[in-house]
C-alpha positions in Angstrom: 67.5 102.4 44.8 65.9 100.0 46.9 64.3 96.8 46.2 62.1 94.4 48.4 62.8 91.1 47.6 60.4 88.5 49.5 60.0 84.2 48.9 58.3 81.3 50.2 55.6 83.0 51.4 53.2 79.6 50.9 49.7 81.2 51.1 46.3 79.8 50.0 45.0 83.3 50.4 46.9 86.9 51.4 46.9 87.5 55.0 47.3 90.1 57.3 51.4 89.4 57.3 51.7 89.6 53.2 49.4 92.9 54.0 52.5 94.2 56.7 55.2 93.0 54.0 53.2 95.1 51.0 52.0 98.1 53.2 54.7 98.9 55.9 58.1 97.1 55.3 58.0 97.5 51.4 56.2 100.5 51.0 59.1 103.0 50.6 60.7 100.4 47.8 61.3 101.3 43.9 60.9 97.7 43.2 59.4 94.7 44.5 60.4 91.1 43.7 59.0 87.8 45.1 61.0 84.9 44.5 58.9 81.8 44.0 56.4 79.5 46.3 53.3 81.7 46.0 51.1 79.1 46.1 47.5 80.2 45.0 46.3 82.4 42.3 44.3 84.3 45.0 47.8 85.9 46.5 49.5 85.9 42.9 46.6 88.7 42.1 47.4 90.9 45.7 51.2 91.0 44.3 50.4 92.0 41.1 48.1 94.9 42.8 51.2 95.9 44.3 53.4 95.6 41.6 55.3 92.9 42.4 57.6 91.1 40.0 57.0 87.4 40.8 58.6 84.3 39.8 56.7 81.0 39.7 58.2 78.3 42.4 58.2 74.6 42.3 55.2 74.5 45.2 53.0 77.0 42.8 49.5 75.8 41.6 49.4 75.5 37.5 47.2 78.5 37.3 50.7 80.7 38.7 52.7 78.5 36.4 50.8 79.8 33.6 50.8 83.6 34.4 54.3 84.0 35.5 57.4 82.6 34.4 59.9 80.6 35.7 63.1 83.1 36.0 63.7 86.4 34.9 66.0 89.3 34.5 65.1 92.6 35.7 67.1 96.0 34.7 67.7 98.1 37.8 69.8 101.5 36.6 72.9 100.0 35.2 72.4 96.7 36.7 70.7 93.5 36.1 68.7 91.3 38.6 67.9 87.6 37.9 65.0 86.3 39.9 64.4 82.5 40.0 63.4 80.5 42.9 65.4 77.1 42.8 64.7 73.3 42.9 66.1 70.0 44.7 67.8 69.8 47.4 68.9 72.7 49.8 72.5 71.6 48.9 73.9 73.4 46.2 70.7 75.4 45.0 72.5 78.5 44.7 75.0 76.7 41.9 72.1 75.0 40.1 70.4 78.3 39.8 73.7 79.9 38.7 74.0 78.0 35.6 70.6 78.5 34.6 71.6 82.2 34.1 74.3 81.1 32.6 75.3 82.7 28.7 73.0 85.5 30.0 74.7 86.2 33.8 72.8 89.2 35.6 75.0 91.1 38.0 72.8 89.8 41.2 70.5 86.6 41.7 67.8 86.6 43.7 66.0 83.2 44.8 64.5 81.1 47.5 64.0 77.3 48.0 65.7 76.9 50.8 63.8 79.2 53.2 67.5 79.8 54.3 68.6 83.5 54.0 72.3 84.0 52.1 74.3 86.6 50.7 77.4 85.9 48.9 78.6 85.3 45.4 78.9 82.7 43.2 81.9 83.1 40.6 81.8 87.3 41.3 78.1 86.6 40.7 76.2 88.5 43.7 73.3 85.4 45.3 70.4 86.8 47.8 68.1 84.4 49.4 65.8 86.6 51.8 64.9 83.4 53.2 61.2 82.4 53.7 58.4 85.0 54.4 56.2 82.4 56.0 56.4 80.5 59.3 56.7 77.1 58.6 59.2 73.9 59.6 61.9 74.5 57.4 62.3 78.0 58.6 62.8 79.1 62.3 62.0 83.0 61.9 60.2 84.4 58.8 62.3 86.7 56.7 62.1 89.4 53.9 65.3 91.3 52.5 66.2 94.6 51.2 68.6 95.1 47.9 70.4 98.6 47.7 71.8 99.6 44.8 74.4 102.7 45.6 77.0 104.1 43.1 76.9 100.7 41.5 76.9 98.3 44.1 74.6 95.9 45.9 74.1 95.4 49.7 71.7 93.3 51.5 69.4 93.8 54.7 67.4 91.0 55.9 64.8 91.7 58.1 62.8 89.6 60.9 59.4 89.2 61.1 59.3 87.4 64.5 55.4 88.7 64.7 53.1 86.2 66.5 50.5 85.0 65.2 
């Protein structure tokens, strides 16, 4: 199985990158998850189109906020994806998150935030951060990821988008 997993992408309206994202880098996934930072309703409603699973973020207008939660857990064959997209400070994100989850723990966490890409665990806990789809002065390159799940395991691909605009 693989899964797109995509954050920060801080658009008023979708554009002709979220376009390449949906069409060409996602379009052979079983799943698509965005983690957060939409930003307007106007790109919320292109995801959905696609059949994105979307999390709100804590840059998201009020009318996201109200059509998409905060966090949630995904089943994915035997496995279980959380998918929040973080708060605060870009210093220990990835533990806040983690207890969030906590007393229902998914096997993976997706999130963003930080518009830094990571993969590692947390307490055997699998964290993804594919880092922010968007150009923009927190993050050098824009980035998307890929989750695959083989035989019951997770790996991560993160992949450029140095396109100019």
């Amino acid at each position: 199985m693989r899964i797109g997993v995509f954050s920060d992408t801080h658009l008023q309206y979708p554009d002709e990158n979220l376009e390449i994202i949906l069409n060409e880098i996602f379009a052979q996934m079983d799943l698509i998850l965005h983690a957060g930072d939409i930003v307007s309703k106007r790109v919320l409603d292109r995801l959905e189109e696609s059949g994105v699973l979307a999390v709100c973020g804590n840059m998201d207008d009020y009318d996201i906020s109200d059509a998409i939660p905060d966090r949630r857990i995904i089943a994915v064959e035997d496995k279980r994806i959380g998918l929040m997209h973080g708060w605060g400070s870009k210093d220990g994100v990835g533990k806040r998150i983690y207890a969030v989850f906590e007393g229902d723990m998914p096997d993976l966490i997706a999130h963003g935030h930080t518009h830094v890409p990571y993969w590692g665990e947390i307490k055997g806990v699998k964290m993804f951060n594919p880092g922010s789809a968007s150009r923009n002065r927190y993050a050098e390159l824009p980035t998307v990821g890929i989750l695959t799940l083989t035989q019951g395991e997770f790996s991560a691909q993160l992949i450029n988008l140095n396109r100019s605009r």
